[in-house]
NUMIKOL-730614 format. One record per residue: residue number from 1; x, y, z of N, C-alpha, C, O in turn; residue in three letters. Coordinates in steps of 0.001 Angstrom, whole numbers, plus 500000, padded with zeros to 6 digits. Layout:
(NUM, (X, Y, Z), (X, Y, Z), (X, Y, Z), (X, Y, Z), ALA)
...
***
This chain:
(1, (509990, 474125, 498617), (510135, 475493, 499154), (508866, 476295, 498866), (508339, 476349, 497755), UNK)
(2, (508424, 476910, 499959), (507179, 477784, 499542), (507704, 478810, 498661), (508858, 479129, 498373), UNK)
(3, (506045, 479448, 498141), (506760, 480277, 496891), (506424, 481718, 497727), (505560, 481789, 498600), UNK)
(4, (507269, 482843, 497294), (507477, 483712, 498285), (506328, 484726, 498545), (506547, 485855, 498983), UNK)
(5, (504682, 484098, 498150), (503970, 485022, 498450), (503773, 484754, 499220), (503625, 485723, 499965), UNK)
(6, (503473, 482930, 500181), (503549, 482037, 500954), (504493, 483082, 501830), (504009, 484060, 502400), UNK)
(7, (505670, 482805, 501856), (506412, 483870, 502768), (506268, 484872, 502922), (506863, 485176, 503956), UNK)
(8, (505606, 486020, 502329), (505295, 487084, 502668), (503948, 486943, 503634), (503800, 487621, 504651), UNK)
(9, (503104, 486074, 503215), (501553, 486412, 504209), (502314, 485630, 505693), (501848, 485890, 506802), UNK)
(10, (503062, 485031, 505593), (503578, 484023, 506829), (504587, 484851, 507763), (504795, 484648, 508960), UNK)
(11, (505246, 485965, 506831), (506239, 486683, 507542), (507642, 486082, 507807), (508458, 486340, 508693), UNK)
(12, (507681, 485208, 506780), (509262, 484460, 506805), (509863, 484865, 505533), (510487, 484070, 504829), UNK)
(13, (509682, 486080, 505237), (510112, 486293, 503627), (511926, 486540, 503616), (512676, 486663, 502648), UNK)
(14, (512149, 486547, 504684), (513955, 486719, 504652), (514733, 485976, 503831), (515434, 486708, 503133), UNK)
(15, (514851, 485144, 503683), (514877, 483736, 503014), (514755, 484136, 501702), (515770, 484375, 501049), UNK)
(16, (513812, 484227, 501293), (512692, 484205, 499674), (513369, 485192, 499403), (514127, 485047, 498444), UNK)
(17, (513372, 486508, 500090), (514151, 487444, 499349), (515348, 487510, 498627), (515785, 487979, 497576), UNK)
(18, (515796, 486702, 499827), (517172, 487021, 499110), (518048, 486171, 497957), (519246, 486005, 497729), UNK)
(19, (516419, 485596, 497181), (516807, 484584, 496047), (516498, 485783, 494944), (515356, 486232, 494843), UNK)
(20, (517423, 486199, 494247), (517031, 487029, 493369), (516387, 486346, 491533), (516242, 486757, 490382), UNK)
(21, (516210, 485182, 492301), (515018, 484545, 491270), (513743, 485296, 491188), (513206, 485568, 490114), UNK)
(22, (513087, 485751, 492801), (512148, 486054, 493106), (511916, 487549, 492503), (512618, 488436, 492988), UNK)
(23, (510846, 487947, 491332), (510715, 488824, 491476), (510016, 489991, 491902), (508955, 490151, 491298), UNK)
(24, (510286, 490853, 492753), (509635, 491519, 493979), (508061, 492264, 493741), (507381, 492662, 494687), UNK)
(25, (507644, 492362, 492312), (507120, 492778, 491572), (506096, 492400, 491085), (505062, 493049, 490927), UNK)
(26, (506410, 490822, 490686), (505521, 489908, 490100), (504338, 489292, 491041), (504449, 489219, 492264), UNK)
(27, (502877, 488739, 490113), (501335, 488854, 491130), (501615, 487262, 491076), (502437, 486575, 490469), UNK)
(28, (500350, 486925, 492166), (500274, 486245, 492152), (499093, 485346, 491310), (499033, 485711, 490136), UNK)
(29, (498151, 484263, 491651), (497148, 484308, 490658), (495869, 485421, 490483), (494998, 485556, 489623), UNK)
(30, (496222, 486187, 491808), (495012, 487274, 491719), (495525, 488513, 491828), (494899, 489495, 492229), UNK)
(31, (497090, 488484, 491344), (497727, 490019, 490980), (497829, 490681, 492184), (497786, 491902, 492333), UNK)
(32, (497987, 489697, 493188), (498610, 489754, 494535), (500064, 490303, 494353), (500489, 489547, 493479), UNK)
(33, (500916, 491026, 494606), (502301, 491384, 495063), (502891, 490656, 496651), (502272, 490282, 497647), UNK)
(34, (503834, 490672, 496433), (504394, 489837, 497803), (503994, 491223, 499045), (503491, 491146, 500166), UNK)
(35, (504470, 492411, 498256), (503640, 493645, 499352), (502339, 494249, 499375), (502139, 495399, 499766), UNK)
(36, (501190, 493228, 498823), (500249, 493673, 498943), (499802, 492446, 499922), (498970, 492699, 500793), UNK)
(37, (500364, 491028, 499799), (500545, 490497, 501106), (500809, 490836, 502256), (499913, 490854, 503100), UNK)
(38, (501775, 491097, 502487), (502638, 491756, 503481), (501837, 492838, 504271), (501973, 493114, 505463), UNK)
(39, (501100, 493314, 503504), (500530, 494775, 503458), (499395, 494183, 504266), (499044, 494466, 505412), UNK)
(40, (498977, 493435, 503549), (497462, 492819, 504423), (497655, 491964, 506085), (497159, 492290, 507164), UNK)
(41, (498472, 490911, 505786), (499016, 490248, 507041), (499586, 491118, 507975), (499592, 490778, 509158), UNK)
(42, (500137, 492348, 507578), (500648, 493191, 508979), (501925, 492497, 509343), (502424, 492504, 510468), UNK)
(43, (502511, 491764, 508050), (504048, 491916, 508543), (505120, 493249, 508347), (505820, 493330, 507338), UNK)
(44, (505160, 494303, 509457), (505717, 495101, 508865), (506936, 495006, 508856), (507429, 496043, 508413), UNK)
(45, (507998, 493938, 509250), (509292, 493305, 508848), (509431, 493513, 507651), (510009, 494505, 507207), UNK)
(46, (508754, 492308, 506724), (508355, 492394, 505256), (508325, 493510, 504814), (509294, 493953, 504198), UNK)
(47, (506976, 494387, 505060), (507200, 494767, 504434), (508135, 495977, 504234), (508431, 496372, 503106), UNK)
(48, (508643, 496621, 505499), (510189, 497075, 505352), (511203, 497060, 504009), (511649, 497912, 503240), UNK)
(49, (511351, 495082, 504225), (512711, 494397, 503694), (511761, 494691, 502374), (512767, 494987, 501728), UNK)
(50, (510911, 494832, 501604), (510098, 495045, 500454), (510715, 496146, 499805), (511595, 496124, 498945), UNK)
(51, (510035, 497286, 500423), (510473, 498662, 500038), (511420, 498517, 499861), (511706, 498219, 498701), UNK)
(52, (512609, 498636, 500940), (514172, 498738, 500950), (514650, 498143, 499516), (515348, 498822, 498762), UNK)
(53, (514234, 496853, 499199), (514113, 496203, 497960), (513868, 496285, 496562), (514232, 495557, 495639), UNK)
(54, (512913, 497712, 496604), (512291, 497842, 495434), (511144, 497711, 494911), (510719, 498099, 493823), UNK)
(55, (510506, 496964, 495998), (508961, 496896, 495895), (508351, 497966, 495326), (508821, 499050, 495669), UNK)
(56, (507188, 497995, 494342), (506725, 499023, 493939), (505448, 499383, 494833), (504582, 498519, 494977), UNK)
(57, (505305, 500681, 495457), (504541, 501044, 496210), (503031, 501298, 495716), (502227, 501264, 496648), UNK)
(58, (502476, 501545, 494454), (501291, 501623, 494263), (500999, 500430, 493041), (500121, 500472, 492179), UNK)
(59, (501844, 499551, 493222), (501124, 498418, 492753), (499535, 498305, 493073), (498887, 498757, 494018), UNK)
(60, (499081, 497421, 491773), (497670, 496695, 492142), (497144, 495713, 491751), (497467, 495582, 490571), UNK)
(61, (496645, 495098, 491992), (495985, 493546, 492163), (494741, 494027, 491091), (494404, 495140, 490686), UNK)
(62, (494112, 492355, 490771), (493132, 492380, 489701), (492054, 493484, 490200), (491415, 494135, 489373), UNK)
(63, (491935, 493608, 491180), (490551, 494574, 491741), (491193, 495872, 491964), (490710, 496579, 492848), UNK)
(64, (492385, 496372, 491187), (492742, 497325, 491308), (493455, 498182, 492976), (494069, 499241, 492849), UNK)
(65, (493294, 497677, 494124), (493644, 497403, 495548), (495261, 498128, 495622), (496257, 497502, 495259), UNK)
(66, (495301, 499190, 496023), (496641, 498976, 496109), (497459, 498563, 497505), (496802, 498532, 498546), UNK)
(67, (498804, 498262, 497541), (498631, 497622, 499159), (498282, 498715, 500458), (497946, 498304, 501569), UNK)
(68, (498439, 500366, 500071), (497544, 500842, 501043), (496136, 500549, 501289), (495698, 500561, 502439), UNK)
(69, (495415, 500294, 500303), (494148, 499629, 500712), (494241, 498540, 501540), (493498, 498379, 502508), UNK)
(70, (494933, 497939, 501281), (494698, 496682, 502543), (494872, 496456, 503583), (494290, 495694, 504355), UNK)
(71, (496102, 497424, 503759), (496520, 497967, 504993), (495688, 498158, 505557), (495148, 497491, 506439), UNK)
(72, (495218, 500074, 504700), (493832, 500374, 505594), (492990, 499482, 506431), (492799, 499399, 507644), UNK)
(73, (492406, 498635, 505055), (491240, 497777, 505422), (491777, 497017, 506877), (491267, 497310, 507958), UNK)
(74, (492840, 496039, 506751), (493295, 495455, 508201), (493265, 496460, 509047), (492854, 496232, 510184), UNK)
(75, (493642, 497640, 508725), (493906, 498468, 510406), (495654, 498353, 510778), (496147, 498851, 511790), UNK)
(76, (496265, 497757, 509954), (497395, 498133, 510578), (497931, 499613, 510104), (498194, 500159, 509032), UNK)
(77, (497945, 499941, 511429), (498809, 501334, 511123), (499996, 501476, 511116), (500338, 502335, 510303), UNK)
(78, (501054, 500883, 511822), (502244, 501174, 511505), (502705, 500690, 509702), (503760, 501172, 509287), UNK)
(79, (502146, 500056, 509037), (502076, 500207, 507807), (501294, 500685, 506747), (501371, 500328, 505571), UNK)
(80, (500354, 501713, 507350), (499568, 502256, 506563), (500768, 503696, 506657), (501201, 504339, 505701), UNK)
(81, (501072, 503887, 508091), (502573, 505545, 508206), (503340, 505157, 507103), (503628, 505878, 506147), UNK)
(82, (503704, 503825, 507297), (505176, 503740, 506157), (504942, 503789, 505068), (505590, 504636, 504453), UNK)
(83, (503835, 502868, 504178), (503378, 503638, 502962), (503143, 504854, 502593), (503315, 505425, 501517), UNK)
(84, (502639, 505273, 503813), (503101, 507037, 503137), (503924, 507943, 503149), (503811, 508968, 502477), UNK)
(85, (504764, 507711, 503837), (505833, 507972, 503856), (506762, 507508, 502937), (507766, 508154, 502635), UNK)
(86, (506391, 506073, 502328), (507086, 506132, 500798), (506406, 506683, 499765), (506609, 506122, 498688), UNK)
(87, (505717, 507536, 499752), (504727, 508196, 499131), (503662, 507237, 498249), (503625, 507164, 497021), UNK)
(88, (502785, 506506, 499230), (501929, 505782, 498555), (501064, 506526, 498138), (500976, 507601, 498731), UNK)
(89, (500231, 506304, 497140), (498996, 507283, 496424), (497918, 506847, 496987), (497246, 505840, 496759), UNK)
(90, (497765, 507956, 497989), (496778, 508095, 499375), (495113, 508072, 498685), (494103, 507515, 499114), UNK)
(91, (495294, 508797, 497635), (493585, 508758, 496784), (493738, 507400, 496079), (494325, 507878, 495108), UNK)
(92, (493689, 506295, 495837), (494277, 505360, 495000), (492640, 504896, 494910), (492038, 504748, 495974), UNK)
(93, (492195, 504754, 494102), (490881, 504545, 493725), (491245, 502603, 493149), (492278, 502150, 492655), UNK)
(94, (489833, 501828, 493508), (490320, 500594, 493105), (489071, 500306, 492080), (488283, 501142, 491636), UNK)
(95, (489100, 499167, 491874), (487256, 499180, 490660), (486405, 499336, 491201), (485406, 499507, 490502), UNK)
(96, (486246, 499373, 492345), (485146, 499993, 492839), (484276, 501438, 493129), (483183, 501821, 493546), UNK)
(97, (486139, 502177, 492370), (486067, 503257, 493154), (486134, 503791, 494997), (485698, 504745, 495640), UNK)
(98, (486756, 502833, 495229), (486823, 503091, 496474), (488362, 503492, 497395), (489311, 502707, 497405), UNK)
(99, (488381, 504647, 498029), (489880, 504775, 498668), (490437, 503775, 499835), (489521, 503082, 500281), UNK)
(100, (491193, 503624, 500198), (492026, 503094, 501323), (491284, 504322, 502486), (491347, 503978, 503667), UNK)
(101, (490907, 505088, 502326), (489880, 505441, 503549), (488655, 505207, 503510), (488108, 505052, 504602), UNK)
(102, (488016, 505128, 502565), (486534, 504216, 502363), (486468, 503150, 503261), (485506, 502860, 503973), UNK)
(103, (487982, 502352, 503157), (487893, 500852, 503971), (488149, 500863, 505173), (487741, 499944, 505883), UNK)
(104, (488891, 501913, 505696), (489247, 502237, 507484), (488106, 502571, 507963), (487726, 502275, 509096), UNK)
(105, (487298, 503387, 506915), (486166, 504022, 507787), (484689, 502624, 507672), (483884, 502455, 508588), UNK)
(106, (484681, 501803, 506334), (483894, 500760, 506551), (483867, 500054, 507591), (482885, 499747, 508267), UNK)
(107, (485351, 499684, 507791), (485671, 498667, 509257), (486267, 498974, 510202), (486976, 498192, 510836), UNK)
(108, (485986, 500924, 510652), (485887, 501116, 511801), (487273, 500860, 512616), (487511, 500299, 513685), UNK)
(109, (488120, 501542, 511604), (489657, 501578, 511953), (489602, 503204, 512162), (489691, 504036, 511259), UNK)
(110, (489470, 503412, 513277), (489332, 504981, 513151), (490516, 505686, 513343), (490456, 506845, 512933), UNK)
(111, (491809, 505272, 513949), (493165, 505529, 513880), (493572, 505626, 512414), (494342, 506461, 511940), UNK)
(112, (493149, 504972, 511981), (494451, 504643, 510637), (493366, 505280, 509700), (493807, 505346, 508553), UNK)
(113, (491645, 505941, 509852), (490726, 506750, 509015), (491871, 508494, 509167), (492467, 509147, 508311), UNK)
(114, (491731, 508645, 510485), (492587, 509920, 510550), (493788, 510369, 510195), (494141, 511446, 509714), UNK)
(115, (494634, 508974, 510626), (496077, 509183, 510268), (495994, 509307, 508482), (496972, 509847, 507965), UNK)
(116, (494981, 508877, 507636), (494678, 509228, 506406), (494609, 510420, 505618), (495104, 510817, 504564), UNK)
(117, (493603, 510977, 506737), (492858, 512309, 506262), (494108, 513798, 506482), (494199, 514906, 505954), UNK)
(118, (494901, 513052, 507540), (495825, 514302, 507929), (497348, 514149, 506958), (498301, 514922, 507062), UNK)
(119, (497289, 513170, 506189), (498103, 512829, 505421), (497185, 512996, 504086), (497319, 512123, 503228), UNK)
(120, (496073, 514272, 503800), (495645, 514362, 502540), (494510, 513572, 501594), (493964, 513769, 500509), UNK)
(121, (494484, 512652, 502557), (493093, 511687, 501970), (491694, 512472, 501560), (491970, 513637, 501845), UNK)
(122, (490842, 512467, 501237), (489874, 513468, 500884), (488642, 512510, 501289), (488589, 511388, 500786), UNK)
(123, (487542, 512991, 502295), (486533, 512821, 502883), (485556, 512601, 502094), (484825, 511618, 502213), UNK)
(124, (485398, 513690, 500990), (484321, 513684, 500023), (484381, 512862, 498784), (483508, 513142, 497962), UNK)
(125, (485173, 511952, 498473), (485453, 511521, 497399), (484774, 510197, 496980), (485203, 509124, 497402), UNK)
(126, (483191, 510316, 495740), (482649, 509161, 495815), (483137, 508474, 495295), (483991, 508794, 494468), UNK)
(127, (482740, 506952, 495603), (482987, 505654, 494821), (481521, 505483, 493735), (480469, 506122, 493748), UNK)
(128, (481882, 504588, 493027), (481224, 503949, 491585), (479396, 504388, 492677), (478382, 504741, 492075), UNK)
(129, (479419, 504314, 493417), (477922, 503783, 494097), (477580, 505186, 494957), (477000, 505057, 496035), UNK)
(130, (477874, 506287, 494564), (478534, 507849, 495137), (478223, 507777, 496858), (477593, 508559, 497569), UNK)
(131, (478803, 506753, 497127), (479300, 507115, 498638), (480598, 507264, 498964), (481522, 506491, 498710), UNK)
(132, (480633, 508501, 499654), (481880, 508549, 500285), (482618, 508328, 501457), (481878, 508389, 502439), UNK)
(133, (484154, 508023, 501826), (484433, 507659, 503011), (483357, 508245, 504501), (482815, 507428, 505245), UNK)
(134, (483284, 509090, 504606), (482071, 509604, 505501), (481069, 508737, 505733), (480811, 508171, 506795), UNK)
(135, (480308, 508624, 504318), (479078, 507904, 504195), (479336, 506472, 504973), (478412, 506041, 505662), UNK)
(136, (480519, 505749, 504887), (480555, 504764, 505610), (481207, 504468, 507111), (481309, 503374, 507667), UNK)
(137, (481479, 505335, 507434), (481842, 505616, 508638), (480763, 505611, 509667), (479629, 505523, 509196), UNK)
(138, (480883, 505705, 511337), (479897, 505501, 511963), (479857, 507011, 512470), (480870, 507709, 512431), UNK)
(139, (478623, 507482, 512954), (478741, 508455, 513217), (479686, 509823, 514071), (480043, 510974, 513820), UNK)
(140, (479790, 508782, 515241), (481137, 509570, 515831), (482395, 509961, 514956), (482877, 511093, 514931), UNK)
(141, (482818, 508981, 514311), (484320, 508604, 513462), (483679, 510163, 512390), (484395, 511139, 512171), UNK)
(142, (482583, 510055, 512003), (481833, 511190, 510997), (482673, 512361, 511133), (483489, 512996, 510466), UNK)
(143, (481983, 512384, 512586), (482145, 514034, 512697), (483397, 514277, 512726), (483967, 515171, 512100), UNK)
(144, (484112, 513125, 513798), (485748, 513972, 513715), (486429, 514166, 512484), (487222, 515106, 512452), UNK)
(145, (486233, 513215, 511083), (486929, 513248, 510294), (486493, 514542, 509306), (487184, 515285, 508609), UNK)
(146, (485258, 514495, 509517), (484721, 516047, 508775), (485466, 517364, 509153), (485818, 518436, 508660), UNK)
(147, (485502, 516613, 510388), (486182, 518434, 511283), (487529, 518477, 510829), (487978, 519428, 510189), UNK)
(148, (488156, 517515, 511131), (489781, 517400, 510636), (489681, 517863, 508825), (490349, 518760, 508310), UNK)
(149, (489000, 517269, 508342), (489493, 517745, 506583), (489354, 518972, 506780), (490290, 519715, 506486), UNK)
(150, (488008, 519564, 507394), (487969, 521264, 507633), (489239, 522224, 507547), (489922, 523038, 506926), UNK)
(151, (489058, 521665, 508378), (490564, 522372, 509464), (492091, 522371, 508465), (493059, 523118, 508607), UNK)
(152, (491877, 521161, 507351), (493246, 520864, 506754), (492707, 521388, 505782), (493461, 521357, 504811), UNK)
(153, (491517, 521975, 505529), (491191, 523054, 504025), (490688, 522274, 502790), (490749, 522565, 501596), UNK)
(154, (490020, 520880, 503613), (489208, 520630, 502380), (487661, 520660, 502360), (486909, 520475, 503317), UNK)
(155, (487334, 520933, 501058), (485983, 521002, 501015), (484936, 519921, 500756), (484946, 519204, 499755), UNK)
(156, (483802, 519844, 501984), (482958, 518963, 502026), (482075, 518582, 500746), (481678, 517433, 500556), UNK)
(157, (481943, 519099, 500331), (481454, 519002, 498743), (481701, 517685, 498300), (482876, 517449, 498018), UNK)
(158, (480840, 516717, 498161), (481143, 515088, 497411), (481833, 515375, 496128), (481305, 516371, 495633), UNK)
(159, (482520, 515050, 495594), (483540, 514776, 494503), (482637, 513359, 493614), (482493, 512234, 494093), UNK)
(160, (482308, 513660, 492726), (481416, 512740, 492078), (482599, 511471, 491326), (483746, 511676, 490929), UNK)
(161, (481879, 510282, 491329), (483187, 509338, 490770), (483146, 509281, 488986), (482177, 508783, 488413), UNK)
(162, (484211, 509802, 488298), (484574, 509805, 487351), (485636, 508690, 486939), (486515, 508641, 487799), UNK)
(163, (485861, 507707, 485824), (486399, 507188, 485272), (487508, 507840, 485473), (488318, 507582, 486363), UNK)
(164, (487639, 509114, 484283), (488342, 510625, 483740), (489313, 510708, 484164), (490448, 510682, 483689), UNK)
(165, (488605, 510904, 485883), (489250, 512115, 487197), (491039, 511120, 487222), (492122, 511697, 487117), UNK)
(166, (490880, 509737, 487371), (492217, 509486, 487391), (493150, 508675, 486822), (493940, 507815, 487212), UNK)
(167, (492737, 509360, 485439), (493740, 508823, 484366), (495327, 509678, 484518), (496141, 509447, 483625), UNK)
(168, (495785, 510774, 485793), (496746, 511216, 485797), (498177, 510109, 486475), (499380, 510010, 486235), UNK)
(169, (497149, 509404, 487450), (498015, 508342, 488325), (498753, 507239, 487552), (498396, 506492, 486641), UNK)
(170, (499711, 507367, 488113), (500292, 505980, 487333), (499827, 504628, 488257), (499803, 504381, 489463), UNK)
(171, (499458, 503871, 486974), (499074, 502448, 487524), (499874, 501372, 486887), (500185, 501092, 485729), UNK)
(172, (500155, 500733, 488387), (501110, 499793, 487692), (500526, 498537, 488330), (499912, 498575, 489396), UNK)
(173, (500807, 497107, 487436), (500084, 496308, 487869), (501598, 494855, 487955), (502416, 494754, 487041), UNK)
(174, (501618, 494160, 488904), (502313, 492866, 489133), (502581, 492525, 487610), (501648, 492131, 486911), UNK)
(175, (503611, 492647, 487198), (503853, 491606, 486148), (503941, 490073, 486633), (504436, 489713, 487701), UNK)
(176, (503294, 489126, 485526), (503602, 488065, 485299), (504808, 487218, 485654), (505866, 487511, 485098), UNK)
(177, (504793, 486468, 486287), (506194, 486170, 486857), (506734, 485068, 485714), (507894, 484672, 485826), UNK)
(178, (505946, 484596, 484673), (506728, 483806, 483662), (507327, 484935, 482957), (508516, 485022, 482648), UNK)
(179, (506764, 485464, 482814), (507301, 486510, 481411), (508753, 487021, 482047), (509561, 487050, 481118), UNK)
(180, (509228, 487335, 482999), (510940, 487585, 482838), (510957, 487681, 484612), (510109, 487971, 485455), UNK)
(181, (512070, 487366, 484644), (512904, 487283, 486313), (514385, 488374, 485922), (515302, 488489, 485108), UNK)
(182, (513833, 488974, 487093), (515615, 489895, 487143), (516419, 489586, 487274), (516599, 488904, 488283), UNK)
(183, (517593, 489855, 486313), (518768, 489587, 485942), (519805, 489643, 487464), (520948, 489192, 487536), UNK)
(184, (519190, 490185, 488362), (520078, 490415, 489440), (520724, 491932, 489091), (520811, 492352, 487937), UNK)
(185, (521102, 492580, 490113), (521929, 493750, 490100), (523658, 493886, 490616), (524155, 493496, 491672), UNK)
(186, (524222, 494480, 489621), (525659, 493984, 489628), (525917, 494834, 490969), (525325, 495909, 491067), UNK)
(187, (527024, 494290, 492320), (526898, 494809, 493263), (527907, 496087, 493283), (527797, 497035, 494061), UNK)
(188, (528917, 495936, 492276), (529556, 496955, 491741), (528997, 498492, 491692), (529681, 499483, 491946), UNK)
(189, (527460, 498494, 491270), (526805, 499584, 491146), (525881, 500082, 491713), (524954, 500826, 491394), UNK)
(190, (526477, 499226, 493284), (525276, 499791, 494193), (526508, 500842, 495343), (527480, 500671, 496079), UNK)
(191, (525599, 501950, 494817), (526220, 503162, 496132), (525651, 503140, 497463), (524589, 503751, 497579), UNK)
(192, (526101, 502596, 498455), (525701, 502303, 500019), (526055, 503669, 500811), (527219, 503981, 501062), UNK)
(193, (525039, 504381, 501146), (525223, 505539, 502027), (525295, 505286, 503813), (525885, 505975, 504646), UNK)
(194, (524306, 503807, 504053), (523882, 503956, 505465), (523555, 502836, 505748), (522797, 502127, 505087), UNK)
(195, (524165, 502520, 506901), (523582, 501259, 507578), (522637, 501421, 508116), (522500, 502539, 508613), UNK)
(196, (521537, 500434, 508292), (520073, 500794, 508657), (519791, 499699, 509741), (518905, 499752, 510594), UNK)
(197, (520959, 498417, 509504), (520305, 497038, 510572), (521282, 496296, 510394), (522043, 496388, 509431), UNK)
(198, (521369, 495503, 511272), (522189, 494180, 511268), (521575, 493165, 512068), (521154, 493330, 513213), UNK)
(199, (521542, 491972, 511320), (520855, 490576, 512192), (521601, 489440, 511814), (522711, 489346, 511291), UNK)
(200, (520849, 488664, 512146), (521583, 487097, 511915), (521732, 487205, 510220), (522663, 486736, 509565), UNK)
(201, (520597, 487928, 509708), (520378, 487250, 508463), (521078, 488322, 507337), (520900, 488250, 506121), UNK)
(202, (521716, 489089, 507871), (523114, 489975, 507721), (522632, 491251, 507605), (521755, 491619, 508387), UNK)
(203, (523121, 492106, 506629), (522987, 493863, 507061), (522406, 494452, 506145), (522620, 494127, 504977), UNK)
(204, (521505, 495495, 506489), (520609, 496139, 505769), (521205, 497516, 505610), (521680, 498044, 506615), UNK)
(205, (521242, 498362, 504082), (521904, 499217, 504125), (521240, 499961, 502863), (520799, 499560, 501786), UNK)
(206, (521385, 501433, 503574), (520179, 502422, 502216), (521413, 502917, 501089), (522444, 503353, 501599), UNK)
(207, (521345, 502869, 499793), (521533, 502730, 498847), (521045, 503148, 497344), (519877, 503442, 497085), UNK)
(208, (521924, 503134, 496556), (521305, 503570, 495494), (521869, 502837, 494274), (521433, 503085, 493149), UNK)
***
């Protein structure tokens, strides 16, 4: 049986999930998450059934990456909306110092640079090497995104990269998948408000 990070980059994670051996949490050898997979491959099935799950949203990988960065970086947008909308941490700085808009605007994802900036991303904000998303952007993508932070009241002013600046964020990193597997959750104590789906592979329902 593949192991379910395998299913997450493949987009067959239905299966894997619903072995509660698997824990949703745990990296892989490079502190990969099954949704920082997911996140990258552009399964947004996955990564749906993730969240809904428990997936932790600002997880990060050895390079610090969280799966909005990768998103970004691919360009998928319909999962760069849903991460933020689970309130992913839109400034998420990685060792490089670099945002999940640094990488839309490197590789010229200019949809998913904006859909960033209007969701709070900050234009001016350097990385380790003080360039900022701007700086790597192409010129057209420049101007609009300058104009848009304007307009949303932020100031062009580079933000210099500090260690310091974000020791407020919580960082959480893939635990180890030897070190403990979840006990499972007793179904007794799950409060079901809403049906959300039904398929072959049975019913999805929001909960607490």
């Amino acid at each position: 049986m593949d192991d379910i990070f395998t299913q997450c980059r493949e987009g067959n994670a239905v299966a894997g999930l619903d072995n509660t051996e698997n824990d949703l949490n745990q990296g892989d050898d490079h502190g990969f998450s099954p949704l920082h997979w997911a996140c990258r491959e552009g399964r947004a099935n996955v990564v749906d059934m993730l969240i809904m799950r428990g997936a932790r949203i600002n997880v990060m990988n050895r390079g610090d990456d969280t799966p909005l960065h990768l998103a970004a970086s691919h360009g998928h947008r319909d999962i760069v909306q849903k991460l933020i909308q689970f309130k992913a941490d839109i400034n998420a700085v990685n060792e490089h110092g670099n945002t999940p808009l640094h990488y839309a605007c490197f590789w010229g994802h200019d949809q998913v640079a904006e859909d960033l900036v209007g969701n709070g991303a900050l234009v001016s904000i350097a990385n380790k090497y003080g360039e900022t998303p701007t700086d790597k952007a192409k010129p057209p993508l420049r101007e609009v995104l300058r104009e848009r932070a304007e307009k949303l009241g932020q100031s062009l002013t580079k933000i210099p990269y500090k260690d310091t600046f974000w020791k407020g964020t919580t960082r959480t990193r893939p635990r180890n998948g030897t070190l403990n597997k979840l006990a499972g959750i007793d179904f007794k104590q799950l409060i079901l408000s809403q049906k959300l789906n039904e398929n072959q592979s049975g019913e999805l329902w929001k909960g607490r």
